[in-house]
The first five atom37 places (N, CA, C, CB, O) and aatype in JSON, in Angstrom:
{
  "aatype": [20, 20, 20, 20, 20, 20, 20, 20, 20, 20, 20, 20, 20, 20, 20, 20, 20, 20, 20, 20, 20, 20, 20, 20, 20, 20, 20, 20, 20, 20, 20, 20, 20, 20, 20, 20, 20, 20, 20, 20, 20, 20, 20, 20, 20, 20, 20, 20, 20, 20, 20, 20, 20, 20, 20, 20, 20, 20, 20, 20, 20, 20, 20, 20, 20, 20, 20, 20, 20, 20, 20, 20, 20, 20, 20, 20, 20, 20, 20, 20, 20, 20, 20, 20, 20, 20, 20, 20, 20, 20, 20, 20, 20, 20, 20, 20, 20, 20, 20, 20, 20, 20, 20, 20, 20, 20, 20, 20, 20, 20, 20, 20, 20, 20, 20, 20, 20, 20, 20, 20, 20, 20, 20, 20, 20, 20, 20, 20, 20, 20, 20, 20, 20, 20, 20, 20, 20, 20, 20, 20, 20],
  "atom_mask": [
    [1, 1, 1, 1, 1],
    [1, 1, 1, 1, 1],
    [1, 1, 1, 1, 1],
    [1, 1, 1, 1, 1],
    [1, 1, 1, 1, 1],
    [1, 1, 1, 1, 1],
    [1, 1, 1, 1, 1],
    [1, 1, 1, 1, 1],
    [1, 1, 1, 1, 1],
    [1, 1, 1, 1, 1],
    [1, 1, 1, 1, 1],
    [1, 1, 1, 1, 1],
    [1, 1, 1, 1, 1],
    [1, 1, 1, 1, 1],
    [1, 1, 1, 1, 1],
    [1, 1, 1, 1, 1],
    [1, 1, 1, 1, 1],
    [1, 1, 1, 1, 1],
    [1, 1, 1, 1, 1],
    [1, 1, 1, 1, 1],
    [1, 1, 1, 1, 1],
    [1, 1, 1, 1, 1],
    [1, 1, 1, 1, 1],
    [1, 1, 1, 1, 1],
    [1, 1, 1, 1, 1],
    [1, 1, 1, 1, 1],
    [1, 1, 1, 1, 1],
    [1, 1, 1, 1, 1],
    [1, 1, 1, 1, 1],
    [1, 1, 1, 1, 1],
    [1, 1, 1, 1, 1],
    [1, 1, 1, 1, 1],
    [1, 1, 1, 1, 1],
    [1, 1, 1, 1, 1],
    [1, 1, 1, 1, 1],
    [1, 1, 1, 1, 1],
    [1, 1, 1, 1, 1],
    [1, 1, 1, 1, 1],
    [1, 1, 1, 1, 1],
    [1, 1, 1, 1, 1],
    [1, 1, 1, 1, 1],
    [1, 1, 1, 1, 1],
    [1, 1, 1, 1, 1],
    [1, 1, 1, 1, 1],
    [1, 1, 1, 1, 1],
    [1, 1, 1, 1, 1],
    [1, 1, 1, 1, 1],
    [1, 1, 1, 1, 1],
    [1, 1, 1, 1, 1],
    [1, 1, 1, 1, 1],
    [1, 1, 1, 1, 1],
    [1, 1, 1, 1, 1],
    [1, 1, 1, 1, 1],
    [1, 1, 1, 1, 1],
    [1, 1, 1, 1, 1],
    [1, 1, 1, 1, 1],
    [1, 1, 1, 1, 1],
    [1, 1, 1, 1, 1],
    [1, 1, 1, 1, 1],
    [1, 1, 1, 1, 1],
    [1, 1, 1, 1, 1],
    [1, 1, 1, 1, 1],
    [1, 1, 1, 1, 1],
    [1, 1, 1, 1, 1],
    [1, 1, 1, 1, 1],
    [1, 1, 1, 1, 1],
    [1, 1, 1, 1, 1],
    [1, 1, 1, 1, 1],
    [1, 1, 1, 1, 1],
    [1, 1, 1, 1, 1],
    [1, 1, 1, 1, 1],
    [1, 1, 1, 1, 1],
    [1, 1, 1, 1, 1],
    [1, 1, 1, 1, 1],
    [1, 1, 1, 1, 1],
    [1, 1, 1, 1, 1],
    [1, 1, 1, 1, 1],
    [1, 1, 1, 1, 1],
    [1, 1, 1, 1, 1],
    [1, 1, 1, 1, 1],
    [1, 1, 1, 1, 1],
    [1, 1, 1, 1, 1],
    [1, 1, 1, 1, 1],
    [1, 1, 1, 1, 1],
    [1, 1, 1, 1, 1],
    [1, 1, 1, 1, 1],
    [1, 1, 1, 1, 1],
    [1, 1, 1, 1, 1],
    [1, 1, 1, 1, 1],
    [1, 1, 1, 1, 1],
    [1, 1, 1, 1, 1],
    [1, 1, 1, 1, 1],
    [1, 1, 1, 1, 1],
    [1, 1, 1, 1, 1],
    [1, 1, 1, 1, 1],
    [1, 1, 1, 1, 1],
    [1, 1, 1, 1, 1],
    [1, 1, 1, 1, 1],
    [1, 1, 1, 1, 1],
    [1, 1, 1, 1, 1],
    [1, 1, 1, 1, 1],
    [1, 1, 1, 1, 1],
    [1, 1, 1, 1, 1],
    [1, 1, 1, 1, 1],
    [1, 1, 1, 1, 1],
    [1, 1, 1, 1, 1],
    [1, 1, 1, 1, 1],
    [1, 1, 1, 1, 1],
    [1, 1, 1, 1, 1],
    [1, 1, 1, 1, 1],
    [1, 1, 1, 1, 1],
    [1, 1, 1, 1, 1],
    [1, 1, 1, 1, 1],
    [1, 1, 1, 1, 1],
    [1, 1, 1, 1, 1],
    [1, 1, 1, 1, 1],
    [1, 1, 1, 1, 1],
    [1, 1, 1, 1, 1],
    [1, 1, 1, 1, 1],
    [1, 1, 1, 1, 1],
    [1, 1, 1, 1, 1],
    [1, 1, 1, 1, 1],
    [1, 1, 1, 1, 1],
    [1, 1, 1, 1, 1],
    [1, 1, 1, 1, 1],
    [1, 1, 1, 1, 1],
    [1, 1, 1, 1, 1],
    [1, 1, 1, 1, 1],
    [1, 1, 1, 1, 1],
    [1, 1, 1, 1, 1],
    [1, 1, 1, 1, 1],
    [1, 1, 1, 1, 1],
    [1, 1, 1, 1, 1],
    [1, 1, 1, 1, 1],
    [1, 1, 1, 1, 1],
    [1, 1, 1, 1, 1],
    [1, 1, 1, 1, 1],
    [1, 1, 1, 1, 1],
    [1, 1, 1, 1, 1],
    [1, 1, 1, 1, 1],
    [1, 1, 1, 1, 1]
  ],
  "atom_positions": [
    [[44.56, 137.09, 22.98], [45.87, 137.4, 22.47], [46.36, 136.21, 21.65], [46.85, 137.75, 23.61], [46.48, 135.05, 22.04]],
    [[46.61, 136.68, 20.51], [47.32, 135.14, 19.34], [48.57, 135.01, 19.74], [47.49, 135.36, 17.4], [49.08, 136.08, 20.08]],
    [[49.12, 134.23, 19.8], [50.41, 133.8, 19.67], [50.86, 132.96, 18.48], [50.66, 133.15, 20.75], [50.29, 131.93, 18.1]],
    [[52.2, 133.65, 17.79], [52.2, 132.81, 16.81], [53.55, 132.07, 17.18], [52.07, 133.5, 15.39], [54.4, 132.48, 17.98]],
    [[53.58, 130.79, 16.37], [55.24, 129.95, 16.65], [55.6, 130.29, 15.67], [55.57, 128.28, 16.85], [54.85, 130.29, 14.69]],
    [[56.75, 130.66, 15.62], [57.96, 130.74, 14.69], [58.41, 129.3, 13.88], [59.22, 131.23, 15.62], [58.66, 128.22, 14.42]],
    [[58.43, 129.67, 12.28], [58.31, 128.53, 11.7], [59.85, 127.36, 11.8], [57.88, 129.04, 10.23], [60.92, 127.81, 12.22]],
    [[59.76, 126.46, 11.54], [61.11, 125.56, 12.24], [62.19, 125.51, 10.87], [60.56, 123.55, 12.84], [61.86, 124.9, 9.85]],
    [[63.34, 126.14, 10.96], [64.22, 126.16, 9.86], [65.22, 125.01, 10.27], [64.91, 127.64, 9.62], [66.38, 125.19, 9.9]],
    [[64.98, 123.94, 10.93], [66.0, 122.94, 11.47], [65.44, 121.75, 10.64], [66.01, 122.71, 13.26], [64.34, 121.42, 10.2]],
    [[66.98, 121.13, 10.6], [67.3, 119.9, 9.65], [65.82, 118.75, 10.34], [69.42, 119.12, 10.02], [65.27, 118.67, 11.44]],
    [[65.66, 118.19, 9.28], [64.13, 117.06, 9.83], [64.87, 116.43, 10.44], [63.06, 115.99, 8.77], [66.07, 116.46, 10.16]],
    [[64.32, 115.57, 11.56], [64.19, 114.95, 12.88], [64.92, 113.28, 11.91], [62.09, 115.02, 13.76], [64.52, 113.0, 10.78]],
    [[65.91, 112.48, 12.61], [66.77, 111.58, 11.98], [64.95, 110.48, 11.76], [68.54, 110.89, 13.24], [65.0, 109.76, 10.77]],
    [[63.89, 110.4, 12.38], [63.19, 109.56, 12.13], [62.43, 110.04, 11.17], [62.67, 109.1, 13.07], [61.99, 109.18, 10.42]],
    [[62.07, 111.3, 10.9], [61.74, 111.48, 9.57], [63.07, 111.39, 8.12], [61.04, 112.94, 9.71], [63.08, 111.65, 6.92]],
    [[63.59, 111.13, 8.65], [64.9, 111.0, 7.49], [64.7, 109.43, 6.55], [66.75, 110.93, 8.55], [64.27, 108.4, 7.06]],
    [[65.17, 109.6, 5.02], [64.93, 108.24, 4.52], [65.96, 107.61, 5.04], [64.83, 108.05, 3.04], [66.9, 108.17, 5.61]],
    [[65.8, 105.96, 4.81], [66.94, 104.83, 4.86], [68.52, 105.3, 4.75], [66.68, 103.82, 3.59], [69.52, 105.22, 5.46]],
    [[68.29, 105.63, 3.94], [70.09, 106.07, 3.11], [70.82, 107.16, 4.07], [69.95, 107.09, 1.17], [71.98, 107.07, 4.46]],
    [[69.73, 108.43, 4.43], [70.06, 109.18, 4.98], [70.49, 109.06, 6.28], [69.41, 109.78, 4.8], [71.53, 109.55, 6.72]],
    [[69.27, 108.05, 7.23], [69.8, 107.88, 8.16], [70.92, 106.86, 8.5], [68.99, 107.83, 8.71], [71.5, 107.03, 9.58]],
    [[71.38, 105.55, 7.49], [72.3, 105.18, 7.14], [73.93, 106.08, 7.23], [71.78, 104.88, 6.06], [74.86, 105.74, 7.96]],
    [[73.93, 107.44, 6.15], [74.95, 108.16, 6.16], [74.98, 108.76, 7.45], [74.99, 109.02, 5.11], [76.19, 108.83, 7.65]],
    [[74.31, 109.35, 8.66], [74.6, 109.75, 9.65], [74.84, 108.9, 10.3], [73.99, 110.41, 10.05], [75.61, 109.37, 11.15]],
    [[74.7, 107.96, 10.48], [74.83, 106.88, 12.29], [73.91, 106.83, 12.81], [75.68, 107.3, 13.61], [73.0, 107.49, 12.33]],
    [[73.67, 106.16, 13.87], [72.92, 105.34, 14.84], [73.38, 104.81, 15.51], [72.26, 104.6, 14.58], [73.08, 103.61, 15.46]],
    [[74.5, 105.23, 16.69], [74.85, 104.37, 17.46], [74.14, 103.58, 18.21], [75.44, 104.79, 18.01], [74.72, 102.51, 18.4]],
    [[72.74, 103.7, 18.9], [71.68, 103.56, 19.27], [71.39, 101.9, 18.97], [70.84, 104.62, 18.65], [71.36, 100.94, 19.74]],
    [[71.18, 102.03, 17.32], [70.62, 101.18, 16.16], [72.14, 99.73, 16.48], [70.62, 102.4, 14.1], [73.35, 99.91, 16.55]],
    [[71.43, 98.57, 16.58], [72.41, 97.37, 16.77], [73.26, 97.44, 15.77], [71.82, 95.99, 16.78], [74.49, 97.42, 15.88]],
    [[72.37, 97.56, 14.39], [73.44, 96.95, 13.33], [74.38, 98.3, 12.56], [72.43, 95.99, 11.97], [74.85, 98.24, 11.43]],
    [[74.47, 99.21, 13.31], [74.72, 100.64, 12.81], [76.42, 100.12, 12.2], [74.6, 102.12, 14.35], [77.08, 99.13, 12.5]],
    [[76.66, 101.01, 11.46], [78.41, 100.49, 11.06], [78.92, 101.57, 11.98], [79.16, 100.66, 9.08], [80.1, 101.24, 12.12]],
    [[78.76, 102.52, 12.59], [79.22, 103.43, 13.22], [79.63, 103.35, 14.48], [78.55, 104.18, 13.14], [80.19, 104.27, 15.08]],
    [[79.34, 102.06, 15.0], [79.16, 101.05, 16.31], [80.58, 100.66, 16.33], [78.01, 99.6, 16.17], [81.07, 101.15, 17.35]],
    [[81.46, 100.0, 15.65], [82.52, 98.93, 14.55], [83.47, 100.36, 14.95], [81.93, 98.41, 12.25], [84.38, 100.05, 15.73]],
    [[83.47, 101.69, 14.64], [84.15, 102.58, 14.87], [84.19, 102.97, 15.81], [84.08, 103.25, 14.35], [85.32, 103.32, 16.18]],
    [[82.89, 103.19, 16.91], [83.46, 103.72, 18.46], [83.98, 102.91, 18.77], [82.68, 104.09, 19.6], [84.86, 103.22, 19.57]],
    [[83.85, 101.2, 18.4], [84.81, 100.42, 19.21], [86.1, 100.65, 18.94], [84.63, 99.09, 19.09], [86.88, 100.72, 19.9]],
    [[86.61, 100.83, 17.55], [87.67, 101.26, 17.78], [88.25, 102.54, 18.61], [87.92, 101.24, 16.82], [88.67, 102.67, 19.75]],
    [[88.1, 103.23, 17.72], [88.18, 104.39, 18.85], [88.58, 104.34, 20.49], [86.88, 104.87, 18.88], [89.53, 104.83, 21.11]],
    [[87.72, 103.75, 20.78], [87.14, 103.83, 22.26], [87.91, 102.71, 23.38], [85.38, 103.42, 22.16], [87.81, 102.58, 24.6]],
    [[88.68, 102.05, 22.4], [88.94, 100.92, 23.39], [90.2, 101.11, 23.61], [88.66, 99.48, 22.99], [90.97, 101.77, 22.9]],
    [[90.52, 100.29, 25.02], [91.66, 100.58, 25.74], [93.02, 100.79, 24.97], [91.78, 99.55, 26.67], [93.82, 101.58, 25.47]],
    [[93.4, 100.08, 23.67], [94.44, 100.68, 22.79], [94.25, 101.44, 22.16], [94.98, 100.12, 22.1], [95.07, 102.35, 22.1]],
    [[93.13, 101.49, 21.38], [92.8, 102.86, 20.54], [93.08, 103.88, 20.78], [91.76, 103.18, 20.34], [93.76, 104.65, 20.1]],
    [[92.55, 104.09, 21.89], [92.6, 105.63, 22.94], [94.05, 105.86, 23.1], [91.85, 105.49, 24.73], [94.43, 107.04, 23.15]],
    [[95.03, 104.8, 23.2], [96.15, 105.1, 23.95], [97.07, 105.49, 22.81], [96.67, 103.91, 24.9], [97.86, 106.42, 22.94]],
    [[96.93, 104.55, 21.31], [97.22, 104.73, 20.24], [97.1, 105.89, 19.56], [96.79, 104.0, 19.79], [98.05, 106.27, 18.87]],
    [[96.03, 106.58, 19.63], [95.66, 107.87, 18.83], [96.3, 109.24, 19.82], [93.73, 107.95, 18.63], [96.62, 110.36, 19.41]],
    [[96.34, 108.68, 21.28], [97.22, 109.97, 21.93], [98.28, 109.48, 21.96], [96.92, 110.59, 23.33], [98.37, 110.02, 23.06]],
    [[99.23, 108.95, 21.85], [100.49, 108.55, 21.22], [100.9, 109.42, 20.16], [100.41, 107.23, 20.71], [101.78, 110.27, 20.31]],
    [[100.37, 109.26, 19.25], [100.28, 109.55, 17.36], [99.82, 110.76, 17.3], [99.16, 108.55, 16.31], [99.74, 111.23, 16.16]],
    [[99.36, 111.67, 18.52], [99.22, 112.9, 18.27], [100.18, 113.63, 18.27], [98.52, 113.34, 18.86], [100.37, 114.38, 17.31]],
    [[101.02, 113.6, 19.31], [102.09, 114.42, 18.97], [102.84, 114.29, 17.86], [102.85, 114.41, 19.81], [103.09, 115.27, 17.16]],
    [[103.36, 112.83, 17.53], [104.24, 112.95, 16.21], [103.86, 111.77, 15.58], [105.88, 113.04, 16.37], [103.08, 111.08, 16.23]],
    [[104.26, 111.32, 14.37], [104.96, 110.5, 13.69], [105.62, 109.06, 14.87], [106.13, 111.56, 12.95], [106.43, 109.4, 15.73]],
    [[105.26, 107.74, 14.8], [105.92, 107.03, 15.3], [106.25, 105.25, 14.45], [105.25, 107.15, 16.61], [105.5, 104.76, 13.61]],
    [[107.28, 104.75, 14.87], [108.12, 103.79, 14.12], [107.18, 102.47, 15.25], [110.33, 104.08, 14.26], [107.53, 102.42, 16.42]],
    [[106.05, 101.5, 14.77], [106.06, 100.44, 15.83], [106.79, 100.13, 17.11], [106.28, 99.55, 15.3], [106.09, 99.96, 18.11]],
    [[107.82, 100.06, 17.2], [107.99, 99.71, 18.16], [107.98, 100.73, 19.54], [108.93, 99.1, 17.86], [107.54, 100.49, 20.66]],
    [[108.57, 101.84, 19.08], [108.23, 103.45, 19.43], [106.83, 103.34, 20.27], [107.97, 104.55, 17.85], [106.83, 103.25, 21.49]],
    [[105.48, 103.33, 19.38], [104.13, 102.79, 19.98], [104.42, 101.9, 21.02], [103.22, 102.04, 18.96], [104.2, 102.26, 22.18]],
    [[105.01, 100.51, 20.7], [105.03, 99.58, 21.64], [105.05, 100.1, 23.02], [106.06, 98.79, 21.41], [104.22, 100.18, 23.93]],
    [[106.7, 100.52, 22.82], [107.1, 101.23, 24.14], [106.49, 101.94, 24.78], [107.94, 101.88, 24.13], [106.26, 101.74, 25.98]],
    [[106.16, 102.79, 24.21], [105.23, 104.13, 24.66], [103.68, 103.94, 25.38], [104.93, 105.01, 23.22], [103.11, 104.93, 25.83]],
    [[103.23, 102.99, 25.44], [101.69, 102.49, 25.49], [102.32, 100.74, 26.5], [100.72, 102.22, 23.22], [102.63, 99.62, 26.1]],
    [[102.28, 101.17, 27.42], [102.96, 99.99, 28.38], [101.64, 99.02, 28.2], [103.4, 100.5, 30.32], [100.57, 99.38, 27.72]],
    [[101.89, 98.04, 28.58], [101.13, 96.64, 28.66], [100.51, 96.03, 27.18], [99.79, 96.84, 29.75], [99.84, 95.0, 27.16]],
    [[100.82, 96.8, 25.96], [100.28, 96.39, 25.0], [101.13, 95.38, 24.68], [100.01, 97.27, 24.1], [102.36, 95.32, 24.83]],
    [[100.04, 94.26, 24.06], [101.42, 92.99, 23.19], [101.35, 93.38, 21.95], [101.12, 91.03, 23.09], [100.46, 94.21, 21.78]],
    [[101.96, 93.11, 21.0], [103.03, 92.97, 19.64], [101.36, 93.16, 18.83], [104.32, 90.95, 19.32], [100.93, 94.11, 18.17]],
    [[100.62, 91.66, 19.26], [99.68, 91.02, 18.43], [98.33, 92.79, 18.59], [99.07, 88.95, 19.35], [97.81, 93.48, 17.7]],
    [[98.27, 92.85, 19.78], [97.16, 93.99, 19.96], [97.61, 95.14, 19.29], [96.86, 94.4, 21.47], [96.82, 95.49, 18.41]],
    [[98.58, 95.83, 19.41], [99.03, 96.73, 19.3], [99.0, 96.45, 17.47], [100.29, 96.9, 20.28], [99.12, 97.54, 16.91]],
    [[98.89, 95.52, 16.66], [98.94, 95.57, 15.04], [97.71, 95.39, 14.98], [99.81, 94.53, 14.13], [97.4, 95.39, 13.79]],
    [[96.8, 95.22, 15.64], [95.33, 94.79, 15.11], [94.71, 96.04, 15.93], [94.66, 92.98, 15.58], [93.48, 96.14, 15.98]],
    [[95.4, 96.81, 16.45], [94.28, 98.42, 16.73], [95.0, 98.94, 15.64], [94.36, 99.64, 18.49], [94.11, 99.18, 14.83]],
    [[95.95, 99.24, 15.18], [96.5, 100.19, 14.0], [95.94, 99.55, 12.83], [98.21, 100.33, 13.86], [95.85, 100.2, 11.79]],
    [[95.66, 98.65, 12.86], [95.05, 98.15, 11.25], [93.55, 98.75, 11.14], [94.92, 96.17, 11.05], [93.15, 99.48, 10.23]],
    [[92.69, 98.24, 12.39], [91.48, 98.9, 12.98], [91.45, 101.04, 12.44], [91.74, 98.52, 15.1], [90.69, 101.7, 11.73]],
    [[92.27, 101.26, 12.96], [92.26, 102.85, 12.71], [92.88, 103.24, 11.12], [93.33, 103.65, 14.01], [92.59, 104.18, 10.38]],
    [[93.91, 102.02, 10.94], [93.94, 102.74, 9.3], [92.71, 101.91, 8.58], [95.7, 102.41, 8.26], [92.06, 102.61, 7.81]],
    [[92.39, 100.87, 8.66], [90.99, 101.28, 7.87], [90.14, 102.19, 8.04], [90.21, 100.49, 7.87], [89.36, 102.57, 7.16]],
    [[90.22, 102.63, 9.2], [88.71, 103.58, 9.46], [89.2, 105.46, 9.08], [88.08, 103.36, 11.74], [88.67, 106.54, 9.34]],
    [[90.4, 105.06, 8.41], [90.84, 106.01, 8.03], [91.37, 107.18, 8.61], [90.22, 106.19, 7.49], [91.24, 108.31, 8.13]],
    [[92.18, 106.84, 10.03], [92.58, 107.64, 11.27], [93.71, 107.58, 11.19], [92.19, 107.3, 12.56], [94.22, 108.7, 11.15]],
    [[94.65, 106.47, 11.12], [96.12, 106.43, 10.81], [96.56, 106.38, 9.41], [96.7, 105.3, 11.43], [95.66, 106.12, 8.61]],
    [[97.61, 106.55, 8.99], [98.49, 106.69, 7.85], [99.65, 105.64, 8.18], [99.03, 108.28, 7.67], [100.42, 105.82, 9.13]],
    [[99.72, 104.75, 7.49], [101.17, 102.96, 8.02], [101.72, 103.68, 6.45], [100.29, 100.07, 8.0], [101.1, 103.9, 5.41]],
    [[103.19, 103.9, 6.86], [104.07, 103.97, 5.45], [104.81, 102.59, 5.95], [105.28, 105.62, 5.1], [105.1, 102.32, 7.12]],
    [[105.06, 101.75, 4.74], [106.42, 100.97, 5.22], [107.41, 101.36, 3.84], [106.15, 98.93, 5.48], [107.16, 101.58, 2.65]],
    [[108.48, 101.34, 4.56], [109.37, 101.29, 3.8], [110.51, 100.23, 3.4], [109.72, 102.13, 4.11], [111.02, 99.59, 4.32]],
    [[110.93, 100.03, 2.14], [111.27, 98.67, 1.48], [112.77, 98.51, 1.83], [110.99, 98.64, -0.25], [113.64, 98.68, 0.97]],
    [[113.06, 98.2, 3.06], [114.49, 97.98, 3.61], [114.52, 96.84, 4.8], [115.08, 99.46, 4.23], [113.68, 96.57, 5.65]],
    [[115.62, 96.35, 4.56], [115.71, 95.13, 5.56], [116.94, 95.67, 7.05], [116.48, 93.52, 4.42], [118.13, 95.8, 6.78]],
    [[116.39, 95.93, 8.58], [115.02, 95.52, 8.55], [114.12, 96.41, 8.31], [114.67, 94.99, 9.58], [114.29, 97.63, 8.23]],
    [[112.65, 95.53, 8.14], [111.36, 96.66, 7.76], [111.32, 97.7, 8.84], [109.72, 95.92, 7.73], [111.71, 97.73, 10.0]],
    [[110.64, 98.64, 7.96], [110.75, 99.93, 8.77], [109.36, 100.43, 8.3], [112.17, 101.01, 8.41], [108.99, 100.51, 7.12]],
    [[108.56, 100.8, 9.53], [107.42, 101.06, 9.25], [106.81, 102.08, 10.24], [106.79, 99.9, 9.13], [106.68, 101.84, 11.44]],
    [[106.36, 103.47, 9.53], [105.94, 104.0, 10.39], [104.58, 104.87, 10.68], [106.77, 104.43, 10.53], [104.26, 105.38, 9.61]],
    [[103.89, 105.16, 11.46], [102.53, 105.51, 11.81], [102.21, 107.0, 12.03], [102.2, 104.79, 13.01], [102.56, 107.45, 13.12]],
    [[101.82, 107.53, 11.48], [101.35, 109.16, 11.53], [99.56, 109.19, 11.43], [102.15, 110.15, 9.93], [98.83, 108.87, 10.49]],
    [[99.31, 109.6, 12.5], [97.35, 110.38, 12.04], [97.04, 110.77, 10.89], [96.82, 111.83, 12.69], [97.9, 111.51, 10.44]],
    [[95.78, 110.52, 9.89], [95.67, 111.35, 9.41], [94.98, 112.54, 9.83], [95.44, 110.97, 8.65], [94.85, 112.49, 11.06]],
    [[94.34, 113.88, 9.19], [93.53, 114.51, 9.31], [92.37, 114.14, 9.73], [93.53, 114.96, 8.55], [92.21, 114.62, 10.85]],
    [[91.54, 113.58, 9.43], [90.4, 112.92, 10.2], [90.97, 111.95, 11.82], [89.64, 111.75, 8.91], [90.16, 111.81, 12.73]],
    [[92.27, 111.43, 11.92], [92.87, 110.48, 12.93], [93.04, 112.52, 13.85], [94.84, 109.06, 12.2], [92.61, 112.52, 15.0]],
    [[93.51, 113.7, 13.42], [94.39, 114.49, 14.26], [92.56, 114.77, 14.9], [95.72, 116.02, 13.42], [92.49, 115.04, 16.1]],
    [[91.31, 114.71, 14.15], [90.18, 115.07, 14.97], [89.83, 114.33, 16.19], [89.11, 115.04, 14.21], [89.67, 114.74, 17.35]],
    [[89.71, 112.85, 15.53], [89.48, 111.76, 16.55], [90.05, 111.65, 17.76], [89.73, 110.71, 16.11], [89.42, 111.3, 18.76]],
    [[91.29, 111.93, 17.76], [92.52, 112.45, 18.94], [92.32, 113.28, 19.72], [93.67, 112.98, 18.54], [92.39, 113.02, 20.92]],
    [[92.01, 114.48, 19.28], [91.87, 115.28, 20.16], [90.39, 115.29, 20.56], [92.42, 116.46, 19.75], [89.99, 116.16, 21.33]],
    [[89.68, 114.5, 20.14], [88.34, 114.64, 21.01], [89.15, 113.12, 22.32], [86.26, 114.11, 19.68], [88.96, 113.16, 23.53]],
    [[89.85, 112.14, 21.69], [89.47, 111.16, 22.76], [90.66, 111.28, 23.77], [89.26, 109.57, 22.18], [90.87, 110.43, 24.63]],
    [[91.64, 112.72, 23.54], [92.26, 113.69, 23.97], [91.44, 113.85, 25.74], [92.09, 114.99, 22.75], [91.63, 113.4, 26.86]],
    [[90.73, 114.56, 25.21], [89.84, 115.56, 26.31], [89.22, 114.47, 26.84], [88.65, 116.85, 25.73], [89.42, 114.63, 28.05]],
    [[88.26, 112.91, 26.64], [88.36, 112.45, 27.55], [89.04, 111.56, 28.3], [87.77, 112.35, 27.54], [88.5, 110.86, 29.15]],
    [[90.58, 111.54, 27.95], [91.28, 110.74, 29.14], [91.88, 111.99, 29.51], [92.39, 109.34, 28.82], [92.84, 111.52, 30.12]],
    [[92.04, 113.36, 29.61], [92.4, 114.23, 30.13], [91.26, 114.56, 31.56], [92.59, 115.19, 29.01], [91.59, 114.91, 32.69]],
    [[89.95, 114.32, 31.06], [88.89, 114.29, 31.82], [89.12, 113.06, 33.03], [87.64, 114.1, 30.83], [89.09, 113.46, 34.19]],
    [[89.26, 112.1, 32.87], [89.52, 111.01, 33.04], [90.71, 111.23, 34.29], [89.83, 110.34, 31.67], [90.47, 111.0, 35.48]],
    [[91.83, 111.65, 33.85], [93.24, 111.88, 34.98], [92.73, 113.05, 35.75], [94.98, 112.35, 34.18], [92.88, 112.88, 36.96]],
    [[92.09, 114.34, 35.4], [91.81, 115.04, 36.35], [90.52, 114.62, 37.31], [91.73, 116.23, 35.78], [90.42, 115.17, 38.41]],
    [[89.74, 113.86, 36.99], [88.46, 113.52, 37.99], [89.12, 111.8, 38.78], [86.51, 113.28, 36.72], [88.36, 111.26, 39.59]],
    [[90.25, 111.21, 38.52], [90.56, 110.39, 39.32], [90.73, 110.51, 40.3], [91.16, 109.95, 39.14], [90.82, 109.37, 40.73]],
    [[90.93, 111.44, 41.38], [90.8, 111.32, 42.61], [89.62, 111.52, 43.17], [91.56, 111.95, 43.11], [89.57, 111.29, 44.38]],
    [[88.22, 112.05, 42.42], [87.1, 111.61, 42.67], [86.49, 110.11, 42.36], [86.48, 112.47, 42.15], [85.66, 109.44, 42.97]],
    [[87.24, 109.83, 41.16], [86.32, 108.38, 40.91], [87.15, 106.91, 41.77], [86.3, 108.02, 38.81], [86.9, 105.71, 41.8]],
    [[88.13, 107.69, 42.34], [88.84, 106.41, 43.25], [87.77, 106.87, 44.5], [91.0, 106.52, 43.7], [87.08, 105.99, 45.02]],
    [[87.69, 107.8, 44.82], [86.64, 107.92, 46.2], [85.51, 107.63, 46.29], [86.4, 109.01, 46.68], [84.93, 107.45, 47.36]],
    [[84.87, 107.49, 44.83], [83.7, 106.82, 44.8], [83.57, 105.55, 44.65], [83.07, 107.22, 44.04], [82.4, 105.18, 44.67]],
    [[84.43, 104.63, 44.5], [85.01, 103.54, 44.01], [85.1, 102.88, 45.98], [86.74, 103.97, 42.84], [84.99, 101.69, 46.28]],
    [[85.28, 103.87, 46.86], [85.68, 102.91, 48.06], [84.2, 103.19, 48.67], [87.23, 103.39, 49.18], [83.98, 102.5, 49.66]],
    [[83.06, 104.09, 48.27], [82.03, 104.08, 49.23], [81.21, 102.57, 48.86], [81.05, 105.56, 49.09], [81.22, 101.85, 47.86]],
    [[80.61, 102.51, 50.0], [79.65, 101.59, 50.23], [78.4, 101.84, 49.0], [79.17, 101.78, 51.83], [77.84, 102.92, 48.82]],
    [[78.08, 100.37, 48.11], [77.28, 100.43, 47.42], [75.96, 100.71, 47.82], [77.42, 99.59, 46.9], [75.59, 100.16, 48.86]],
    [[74.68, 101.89, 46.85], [73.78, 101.97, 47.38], [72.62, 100.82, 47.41], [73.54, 102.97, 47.01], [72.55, 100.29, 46.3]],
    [[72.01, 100.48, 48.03], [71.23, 99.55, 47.91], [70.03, 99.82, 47.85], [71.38, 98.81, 48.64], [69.99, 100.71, 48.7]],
    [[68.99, 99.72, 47.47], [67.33, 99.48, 47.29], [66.28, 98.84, 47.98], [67.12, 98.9, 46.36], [65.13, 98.87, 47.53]]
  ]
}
């Protein structure tokens, strides 16, 4: 009895991909990936707190401040600079004394959000498992 395989209509495998190509997708994997530079943003303890902040609305600095407890002045301007380069936030300032400056997502920032949305939503609902795992006795070898 022959069997035949069905021929493969899927995108080539990222290691058959040229330089450039696999360049434009990422490699988080890969040390020197630039895509690395972005989960950190993303991913880190203000980022996360910053981008679900800024989902619901439009906010004025200090607004953020408040809203995102334990952040200082200095952190809290160097994750928003972090996300508007990477092209997630939108900083308007406006030319009045005092400055007035304020922070909205963009379209690519309303995606990023709601993925890092779902995992600190993940995150508050499995905490009363990961505090219980947190008091057992480590396994040993």
């Amino acid at each position: 009895m022959k069997v035949s395989t069905p021929r493969s209509t899927a995108v080539p495998s990222r290691q058959a991909a040229s330089l450039s190509e696999q360049l434009s997708l990422g490699n988080l994997l890969a040390e020197a990936c630039p895509s690395r530079e972005v989960l950190k943003h993303v991913t880190s303890r203000w980022g996360v707190l910053a981008l679900m902040v800024l989902e619901t609305r439009m906010h004025r600095f200090s607004e953020l401040r408040r809203a995102i407890g334990g952040v200082s002045e200095r952190m809290l301007a160097q994750t928003l600079q972090w996300l508007e380069r990477d092209g997630f936030v939108e900083r308007v300032a406006y030319d009045v004394v005092p400055p007035h400056v304020e922070y909205s997502l963009t379209p690519l920032g309303q995606e990023v959000a709601e993925k890092v949305r779902g995992l600190a939503d993940w995150i508050e609902l499995s905490l009363p498992r990961i505090l219980a795992a947190r008091k057992r006795p480590p396994i040993t070898s």
